[in-house]
DRENZATI-256426 format. One line per 10 residues: number of its first residue (from 1); their letters; for each residue x, y, z of C-alpha. Coordinates in nm, 4 decimals. Layout:
N
NUM	a	X/Y/Z ~ ...;
END
This chain:
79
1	xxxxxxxxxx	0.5103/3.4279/-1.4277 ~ 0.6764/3.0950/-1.4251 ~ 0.7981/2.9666/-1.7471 ~ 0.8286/2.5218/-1.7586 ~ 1.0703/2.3859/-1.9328 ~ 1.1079/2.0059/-2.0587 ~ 1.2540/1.7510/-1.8387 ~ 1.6217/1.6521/-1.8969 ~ 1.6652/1.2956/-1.9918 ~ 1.9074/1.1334/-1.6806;
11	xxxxxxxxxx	1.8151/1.0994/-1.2915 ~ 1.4670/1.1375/-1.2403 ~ 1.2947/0.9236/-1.5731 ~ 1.2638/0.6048/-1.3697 ~ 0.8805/0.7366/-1.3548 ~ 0.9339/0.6954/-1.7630 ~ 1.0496/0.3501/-1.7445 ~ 0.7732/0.2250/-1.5113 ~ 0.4571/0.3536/-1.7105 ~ 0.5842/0.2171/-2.0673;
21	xxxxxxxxxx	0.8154/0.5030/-2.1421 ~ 1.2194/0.4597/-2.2372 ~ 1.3983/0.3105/-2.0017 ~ 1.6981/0.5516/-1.8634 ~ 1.9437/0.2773/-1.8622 ~ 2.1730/0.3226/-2.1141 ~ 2.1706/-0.0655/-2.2541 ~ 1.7752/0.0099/-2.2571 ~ 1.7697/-0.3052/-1.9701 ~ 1.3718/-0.3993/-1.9149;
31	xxxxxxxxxx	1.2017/-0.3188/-1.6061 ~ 1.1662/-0.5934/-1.2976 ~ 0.8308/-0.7632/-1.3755 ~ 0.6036/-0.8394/-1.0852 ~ 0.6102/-1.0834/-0.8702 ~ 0.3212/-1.3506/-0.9895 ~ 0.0744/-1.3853/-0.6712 ~ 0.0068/-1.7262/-0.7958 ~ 0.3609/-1.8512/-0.7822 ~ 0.4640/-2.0309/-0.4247;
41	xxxxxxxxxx	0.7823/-1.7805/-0.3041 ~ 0.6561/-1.5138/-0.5526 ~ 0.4617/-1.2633/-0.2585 ~ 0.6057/-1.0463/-0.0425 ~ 0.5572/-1.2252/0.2819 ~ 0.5871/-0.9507/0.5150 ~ 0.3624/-0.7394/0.3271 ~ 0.1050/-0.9882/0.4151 ~ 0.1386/-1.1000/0.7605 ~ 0.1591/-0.6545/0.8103;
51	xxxxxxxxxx	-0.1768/-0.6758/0.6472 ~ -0.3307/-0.9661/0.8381 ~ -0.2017/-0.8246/1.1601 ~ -0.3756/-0.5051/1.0573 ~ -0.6695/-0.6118/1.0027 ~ -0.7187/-0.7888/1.2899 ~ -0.6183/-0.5179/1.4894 ~ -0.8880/-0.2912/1.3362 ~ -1.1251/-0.5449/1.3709 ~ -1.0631/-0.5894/1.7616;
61	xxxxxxxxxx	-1.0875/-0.2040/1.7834 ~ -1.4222/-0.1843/1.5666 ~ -1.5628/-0.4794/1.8213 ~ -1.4584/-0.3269/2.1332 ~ -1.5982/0.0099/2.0179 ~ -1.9086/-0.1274/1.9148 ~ -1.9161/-0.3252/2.3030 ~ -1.8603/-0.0100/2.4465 ~ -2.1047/0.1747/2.2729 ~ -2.3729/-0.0522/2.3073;
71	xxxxxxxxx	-2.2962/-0.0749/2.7297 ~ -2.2898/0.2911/2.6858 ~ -2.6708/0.2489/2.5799 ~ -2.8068/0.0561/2.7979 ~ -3.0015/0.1544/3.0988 ~ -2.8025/0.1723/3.4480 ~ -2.9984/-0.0349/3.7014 ~ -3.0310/0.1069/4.0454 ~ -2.9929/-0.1181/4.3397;
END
């Protein structure tokens, strides 16, 4: 049988501190708020040209699939 015990307050409570529990600072600092989407400078940049490039790249794969599936399909001609 295992037997739980309670978590020591220290290294490990930044999970506390994030979902509106004590911080584990000891001058009880506040958590870095979120960057504002709306705000010019305020998004991660990188993030979002990652994301764009993503996309795109899925949706060249999900076109060329779809081209070679539907050439796949079609009736060969004999000359």
């Amino acid at each position: 049988m295992i037997t739980l015990t309670p978590a020591a307050s220290g290294h490990g409570d930044t999970a506390a501190a994030h979902h509106g529990g004590a911080a584990s600072t000891p001058d009880d600092a506040e958590p870095m708020a979120a960057a504002d989407p709306g705000q010019p400078g305020g998004t991660d940049s990188t993030a979002r040209w990652l994301g764009g490039a993503g996309l795109l790249v899925g949706a060249l794969g999900l076109g060329f699939g779809a081209g070679a599936m539907l050439r796949s399909r079609r009736p060969k001609e004999h000359s």
